[in-house]
Rosetta silent file (secondary structure, phi, psi, omega in degrees, C-alpha in Angstrom):
SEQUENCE: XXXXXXXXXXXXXXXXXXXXXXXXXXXXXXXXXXXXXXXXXXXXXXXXXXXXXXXXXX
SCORE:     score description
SCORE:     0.000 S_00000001
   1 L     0.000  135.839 -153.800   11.411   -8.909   -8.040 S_00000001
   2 L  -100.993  161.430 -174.938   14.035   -6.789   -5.898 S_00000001
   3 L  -133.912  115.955 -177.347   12.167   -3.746   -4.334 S_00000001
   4 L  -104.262  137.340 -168.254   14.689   -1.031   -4.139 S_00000001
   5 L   -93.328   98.272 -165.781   13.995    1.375   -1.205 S_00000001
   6 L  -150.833   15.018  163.311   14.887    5.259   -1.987 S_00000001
   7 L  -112.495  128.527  143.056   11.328    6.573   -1.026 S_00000001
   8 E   -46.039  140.153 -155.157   10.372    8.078    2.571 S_00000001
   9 H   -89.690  -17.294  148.669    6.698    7.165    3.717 S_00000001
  10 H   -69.278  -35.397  175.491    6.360   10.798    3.353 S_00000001
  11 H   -49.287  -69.780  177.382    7.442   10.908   -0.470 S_00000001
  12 H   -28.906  -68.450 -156.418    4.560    8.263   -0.917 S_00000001
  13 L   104.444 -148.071  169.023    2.241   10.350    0.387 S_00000001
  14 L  -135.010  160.669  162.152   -0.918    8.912    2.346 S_00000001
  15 L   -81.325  128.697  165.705   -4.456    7.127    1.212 S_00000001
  16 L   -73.907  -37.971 -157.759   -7.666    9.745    1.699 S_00000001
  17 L  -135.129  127.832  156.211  -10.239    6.551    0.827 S_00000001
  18 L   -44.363  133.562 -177.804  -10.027    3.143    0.940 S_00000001
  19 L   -75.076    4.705 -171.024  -10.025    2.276   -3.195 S_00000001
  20 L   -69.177  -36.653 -154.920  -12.376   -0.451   -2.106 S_00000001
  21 L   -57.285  -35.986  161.815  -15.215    2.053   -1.046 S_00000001
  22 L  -153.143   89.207 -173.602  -16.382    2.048   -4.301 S_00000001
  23 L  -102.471  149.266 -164.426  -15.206   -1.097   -6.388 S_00000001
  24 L   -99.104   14.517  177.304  -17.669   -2.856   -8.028 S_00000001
  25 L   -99.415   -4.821 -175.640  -16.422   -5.999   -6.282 S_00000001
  26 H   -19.206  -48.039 -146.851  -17.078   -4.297   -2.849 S_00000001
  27 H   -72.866  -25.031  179.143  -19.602   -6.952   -2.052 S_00000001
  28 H  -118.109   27.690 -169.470  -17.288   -9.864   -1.971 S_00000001
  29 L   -74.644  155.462  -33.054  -14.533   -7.934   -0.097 S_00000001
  30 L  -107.962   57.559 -169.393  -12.452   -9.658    1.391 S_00000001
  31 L   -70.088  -50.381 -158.417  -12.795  -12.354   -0.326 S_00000001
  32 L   -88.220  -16.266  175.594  -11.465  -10.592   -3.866 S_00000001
  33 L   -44.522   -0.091 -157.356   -8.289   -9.046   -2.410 S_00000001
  34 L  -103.287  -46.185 -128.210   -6.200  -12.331   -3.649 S_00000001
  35 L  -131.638   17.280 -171.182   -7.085  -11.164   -7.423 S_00000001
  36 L   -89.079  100.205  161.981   -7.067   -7.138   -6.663 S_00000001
  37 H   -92.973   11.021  173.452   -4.517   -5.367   -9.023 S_00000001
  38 H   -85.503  -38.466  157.353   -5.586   -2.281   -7.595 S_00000001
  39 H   -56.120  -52.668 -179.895   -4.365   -3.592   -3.823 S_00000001
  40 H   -33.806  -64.481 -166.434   -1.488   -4.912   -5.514 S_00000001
  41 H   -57.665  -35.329  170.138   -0.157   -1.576   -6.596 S_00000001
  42 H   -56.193  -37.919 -150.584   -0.866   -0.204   -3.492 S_00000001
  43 H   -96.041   -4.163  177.021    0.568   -2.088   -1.550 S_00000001
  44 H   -76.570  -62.424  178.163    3.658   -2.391   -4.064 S_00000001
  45 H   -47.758  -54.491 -177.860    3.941    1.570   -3.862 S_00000001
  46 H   -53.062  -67.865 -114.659    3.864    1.108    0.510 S_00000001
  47 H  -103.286   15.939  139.317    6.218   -1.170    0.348 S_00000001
  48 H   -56.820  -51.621 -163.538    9.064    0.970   -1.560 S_00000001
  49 L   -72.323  149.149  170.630    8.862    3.060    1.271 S_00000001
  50 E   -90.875 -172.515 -156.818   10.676    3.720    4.615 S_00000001
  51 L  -119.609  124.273  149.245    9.067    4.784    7.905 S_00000001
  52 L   -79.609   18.355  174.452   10.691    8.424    8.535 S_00000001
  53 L  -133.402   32.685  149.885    9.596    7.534   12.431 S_00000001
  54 L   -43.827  146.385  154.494   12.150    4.219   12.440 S_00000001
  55 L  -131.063  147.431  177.418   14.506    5.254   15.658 S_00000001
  56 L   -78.033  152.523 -170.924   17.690    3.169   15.668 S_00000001
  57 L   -65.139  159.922 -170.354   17.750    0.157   18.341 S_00000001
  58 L  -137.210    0.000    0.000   18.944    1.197   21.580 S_00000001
């Protein structure tokens, strides 16, 4: 799956709360993170995005 990159890490926004804080799997964290579709998406959603504070190599 190709991830095409047209969002700014501002666009995204930011996370207020870990979604873990109150999952009802909390208990076996982070143990359950392999099987987390809620991690997934996040981290599917980050990873569209660029860093607006990238500086080109010098």
């Amino acid at each position: 799956m190709a991830i095409i990159r047209n969002k700014f890490d501002f666009d995204i926004g930011y996370l207020i709360k870990s979604p873990c804080k109150e999952c009802e799997k909390s208990d076996r964290f982070p143990n359950c993170e392999e099987e987390c579709i809620t991690l997934d998406e996040v981290q599917t959603i980050l990873a569209e995005g660029i860093s607006c504070s990238l500086a080109p190599a010098e």
